[in-house]
C-alpha positions in Angstrom: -15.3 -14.1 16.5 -14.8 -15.3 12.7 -11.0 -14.8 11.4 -12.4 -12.1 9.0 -12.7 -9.7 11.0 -9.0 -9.3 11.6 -7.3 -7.0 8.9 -4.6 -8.0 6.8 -2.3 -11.2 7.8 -4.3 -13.2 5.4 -1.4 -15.7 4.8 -1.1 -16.1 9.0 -4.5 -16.2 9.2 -5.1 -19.2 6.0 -2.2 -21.4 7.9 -3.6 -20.9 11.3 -7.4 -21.5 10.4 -5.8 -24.9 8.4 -3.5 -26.3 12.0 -6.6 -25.8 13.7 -9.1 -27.3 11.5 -6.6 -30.7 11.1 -5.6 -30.2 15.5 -2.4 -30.1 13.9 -1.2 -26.3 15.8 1.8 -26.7 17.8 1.7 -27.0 21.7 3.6 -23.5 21.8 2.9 -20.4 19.5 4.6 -17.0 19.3 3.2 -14.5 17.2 5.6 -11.8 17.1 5.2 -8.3 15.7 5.2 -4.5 16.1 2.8 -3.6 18.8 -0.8 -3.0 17.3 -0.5 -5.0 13.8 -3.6 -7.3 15.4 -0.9 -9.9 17.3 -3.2 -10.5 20.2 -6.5 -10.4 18.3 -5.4 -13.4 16.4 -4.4 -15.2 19.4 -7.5 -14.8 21.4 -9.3 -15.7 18.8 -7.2 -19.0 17.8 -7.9 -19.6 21.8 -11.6 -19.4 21.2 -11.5 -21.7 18.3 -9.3 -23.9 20.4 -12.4 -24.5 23.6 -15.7 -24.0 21.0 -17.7 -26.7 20.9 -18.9 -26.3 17.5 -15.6 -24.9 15.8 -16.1 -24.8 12.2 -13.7 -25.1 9.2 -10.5 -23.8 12.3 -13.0 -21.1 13.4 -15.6 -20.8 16.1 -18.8 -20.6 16.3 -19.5 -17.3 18.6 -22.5 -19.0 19.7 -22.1 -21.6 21.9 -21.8 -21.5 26.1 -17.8 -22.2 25.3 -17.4 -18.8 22.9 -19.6 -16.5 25.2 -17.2 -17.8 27.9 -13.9 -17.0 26.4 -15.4 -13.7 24.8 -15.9 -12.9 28.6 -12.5 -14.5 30.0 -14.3 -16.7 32.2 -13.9 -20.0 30.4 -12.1 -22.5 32.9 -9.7 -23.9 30.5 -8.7 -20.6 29.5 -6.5 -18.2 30.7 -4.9 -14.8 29.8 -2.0 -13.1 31.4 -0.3 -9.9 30.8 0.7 -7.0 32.5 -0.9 -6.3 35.7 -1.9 -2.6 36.6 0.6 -0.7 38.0 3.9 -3.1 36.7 6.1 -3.1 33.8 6.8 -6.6 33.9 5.3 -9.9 34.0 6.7 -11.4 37.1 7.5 -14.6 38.7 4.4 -14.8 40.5 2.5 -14.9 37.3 4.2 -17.5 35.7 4.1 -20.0 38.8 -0.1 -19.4 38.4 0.0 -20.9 35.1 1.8 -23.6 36.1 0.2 -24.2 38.7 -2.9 -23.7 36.6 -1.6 -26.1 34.0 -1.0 -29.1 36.2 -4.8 -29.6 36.5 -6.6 -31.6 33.9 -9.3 -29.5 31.5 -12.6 -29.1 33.1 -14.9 -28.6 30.3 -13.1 -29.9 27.0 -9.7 -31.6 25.5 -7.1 -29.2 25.8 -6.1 -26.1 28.1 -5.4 -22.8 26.5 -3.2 -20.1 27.9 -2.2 -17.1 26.1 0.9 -14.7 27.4 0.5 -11.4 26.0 3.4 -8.9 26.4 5.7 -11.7 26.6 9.1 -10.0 26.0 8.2 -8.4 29.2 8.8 -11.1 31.8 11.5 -10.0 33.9 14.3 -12.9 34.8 13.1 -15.5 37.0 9.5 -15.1 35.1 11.1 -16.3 31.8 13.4 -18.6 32.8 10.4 -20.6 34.7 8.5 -20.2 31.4 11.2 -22.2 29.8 10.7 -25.1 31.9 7.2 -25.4 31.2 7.9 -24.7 27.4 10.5 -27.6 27.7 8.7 -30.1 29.5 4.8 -28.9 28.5 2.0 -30.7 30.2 -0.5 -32.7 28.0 -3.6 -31.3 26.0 -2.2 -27.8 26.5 -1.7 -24.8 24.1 0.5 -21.8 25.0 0.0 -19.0 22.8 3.2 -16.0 23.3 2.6 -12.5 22.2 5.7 -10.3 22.0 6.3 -6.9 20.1 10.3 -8.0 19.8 11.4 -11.2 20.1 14.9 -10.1 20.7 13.8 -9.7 24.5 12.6 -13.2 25.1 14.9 -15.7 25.6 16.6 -17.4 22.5 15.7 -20.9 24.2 12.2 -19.7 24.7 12.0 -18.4 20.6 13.5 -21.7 19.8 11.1 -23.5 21.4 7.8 -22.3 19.7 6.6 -22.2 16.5 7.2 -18.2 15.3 4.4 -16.2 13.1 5.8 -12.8 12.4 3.2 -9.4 12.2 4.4 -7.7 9.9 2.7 -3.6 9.5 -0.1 -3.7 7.3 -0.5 -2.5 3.9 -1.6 1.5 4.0 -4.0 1.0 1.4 -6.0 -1.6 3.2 -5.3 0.3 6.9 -7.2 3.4 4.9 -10.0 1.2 3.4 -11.1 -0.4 7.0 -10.7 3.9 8.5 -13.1 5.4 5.6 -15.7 2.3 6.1 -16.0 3.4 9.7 -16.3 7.0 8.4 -13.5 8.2 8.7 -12.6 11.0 6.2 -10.5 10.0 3.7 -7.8 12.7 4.1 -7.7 12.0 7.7 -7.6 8.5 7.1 -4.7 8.7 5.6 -3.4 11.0 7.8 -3.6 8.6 10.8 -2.3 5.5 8.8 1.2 7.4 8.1 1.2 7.6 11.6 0.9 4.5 12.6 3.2 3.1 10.4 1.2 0.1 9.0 -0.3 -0.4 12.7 -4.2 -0.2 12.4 -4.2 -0.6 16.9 -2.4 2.3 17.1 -3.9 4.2 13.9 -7.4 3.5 16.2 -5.1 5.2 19.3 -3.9 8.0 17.7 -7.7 9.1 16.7 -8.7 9.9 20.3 -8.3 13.5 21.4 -6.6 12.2 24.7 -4.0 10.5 22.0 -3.8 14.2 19.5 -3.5 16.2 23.0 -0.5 14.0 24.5 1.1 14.0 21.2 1.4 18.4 21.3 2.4 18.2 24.7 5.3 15.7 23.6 6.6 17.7 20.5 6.0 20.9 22.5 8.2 20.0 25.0 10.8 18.4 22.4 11.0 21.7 20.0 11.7 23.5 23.5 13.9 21.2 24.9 16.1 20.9 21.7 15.7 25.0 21.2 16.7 25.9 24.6 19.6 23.1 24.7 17.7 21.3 27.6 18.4 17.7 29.0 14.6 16.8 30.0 11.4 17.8 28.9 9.8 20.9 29.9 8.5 20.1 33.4 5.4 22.1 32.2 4.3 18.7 30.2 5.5 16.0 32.8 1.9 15.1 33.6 1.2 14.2 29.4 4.9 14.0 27.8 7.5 12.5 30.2 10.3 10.3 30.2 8.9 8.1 32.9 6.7 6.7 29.9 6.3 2.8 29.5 9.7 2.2 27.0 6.7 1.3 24.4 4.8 4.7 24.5 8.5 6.3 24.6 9.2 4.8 21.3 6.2 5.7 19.8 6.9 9.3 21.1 10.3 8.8 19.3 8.6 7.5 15.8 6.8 10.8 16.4 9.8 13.1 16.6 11.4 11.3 13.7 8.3 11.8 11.8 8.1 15.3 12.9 11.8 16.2 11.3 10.7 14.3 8.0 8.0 16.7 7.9 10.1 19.8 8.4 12.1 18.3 5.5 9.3 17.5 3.1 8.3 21.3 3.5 11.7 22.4 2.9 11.3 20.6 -0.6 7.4 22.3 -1.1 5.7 19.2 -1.1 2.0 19.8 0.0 0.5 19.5 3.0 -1.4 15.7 2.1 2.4 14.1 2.3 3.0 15.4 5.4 2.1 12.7 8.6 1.6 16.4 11.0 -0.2 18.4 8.4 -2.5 19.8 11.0 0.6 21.5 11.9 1.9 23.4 8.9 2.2 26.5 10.0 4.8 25.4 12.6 6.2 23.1 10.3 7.1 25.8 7.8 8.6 28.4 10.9 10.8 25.1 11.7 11.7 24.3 7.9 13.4 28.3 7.9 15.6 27.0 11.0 17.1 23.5 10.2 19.4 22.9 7.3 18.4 19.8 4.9 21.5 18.1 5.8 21.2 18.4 9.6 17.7 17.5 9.6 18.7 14.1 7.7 21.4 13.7 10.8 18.5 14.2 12.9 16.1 11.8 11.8 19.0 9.0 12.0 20.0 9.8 15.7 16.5 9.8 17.0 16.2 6.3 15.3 19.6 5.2 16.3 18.1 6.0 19.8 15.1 4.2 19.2 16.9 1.3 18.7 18.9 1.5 22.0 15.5 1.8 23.7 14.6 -1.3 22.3 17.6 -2.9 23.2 16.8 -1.8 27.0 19.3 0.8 27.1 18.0 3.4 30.1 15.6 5.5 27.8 16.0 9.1 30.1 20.0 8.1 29.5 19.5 8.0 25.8 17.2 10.6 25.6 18.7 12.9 27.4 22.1 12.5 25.1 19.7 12.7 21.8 18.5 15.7 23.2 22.1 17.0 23.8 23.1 15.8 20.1 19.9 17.7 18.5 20.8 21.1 20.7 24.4 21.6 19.4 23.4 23.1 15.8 
């Protein structure tokens, strides 16, 4: 699993590939980032490197009994943890594994490697017995911390790991790696503006599960908004609902900001190629004879201001519910 196969991060890439190579990476990494800039790519490779036998120059090999083990998560000085099926959280239980995990010496090489992804999820007692481990680690051991916002760990837990920010990738280089995987170029571009430099969630909003959920969601927000409605349109519950994970809701939010900067940009006659929902022009342009410029710019800043009060775990069907209340009263 070379290093260039991620995209982008070249610099993050360049200074992990160099700790690794002179065992110089610290015992406790956080790589922190919008959700699908390549976060937890990185780190499983960097735990590959960490248990090949025959690492190479910070990389490994993808060859050896070590590699085929950790491509399949079965190496025993390996483990990944996340969100279970079904939860929301990482929970106590799940911390008190890897520490119970970590107490035993490594089995097959130097050092133990255990990667946390989802990290800002961890609900109270979870982090704080993370913090103990982080404060006292055990020998030979490498914890790896993947969070989309940092602002929901800890600040003892931030402080105690060395911090890599994942920053959105560069369009230009998000359309390149689309259109070599044949991807049309107009639709390449298309899904990049979506994703907002995010080439995990540029390869989500390709699938027609991902293009069918997303008309559900703004169909039930133009009707919600039109008809001066508090919830969505229970019509769409089972594809567009509030009881979303507070991730997919902000995406759905990015959406509906996106939706109204659309509505805009045809108010101004730019063509369609600008616009991130030019499959949707036709609606666009019925919407563009309804919203005023200035209340549409009002628009697009509430739906972010709620964003960010989603972020900061305000109750998202409370601030959605008064967005929706906002965006009514025209």
């Amino acid at each position: 699993m070379p290093f260039k196969d991620v995209v982008g991060h070249k610099f993050i890439l360049d200074r992990l590939k160099r700790q690794l190579q002179e065992g110089a990476l610290p015992h406790a990494v956080l790589f922190a980032g919008p959700e699908g800039v390549g976060k937890s790519l990185v780190a499983s490779k960097v735990a590959q490197a960490l248990v090949c036998s025959a690492a190479q120059e910070g990389e490994a090999c993808g060859r050896c009994v070590e590699c085929q083990q950790a491509l399949n998560c079965r190496h025993p000085d390996l483990l990944f943890v996340g969100v279970e099926e079904g939860s929301r959280q990482i929970k106590i239980e799940q911390i008190r594994q890897l520490q119970r995990w970590l107490a035993l010496a490594p089995l097959r090489g130097k050092n133990k490697v255990f990667v946390l992804d989802d990290a800002d999820t961890m609900e109270e007692a979870a982090a704080s017995a993370l913090l103990k481990t982080l404060e006292e680690p055990p020998a030979r051991t490498t914890l790896i911390l993947v969070a989309a916002s940092e602002t929901r760990l800890l600040p003892t837990i931030v402080s105690r790991c060395a911090r890599l920010y994942f920053g959105p990738l560069p369009t230009q280089e998000l359309i390149q790696k689309l259109t070599a995987a044949g991807v049309e170029r107009l639709r390449a571009r298309q899904w990049v503006r979506r994703a907002n430099g995010r080439f995990g969630r540029a390869q989500r909003e390709m699938t027609d599960e991902m293009v069918q959920r997303r008309r559900a969601w703004m169909q039930s927000w133009t009707s919600a908004v039109e008809n001066g409605e508090l919830e969505l349109a229970a019509g769409a519950r089972t594809r567009a609902s509030l009881d979303e994970t507070r991730e997919t809701l902000e995406e759905m939010l990015e959406e509906v900001a996106a939706w109204y900067h659309d509505v805009l940009l045809v108010q101004m006659g730019l063509p369609a190629e600008h616009l991130v929902h030019s499959d949707q022009l036709q609606d666009l342009r019925i919407e563009s004879t309804r919203w005023p410029a200035r209340r549409l710019i009002d628009s697009i800043e509430q739906v972010y201001e709620t964003h960010s009060l989603i972020r900061r775990r305000v109750n998202p069907k409370t601030a959605v519910a008064a967005l929706l209340a906002k965006l009514a009263t025209r």
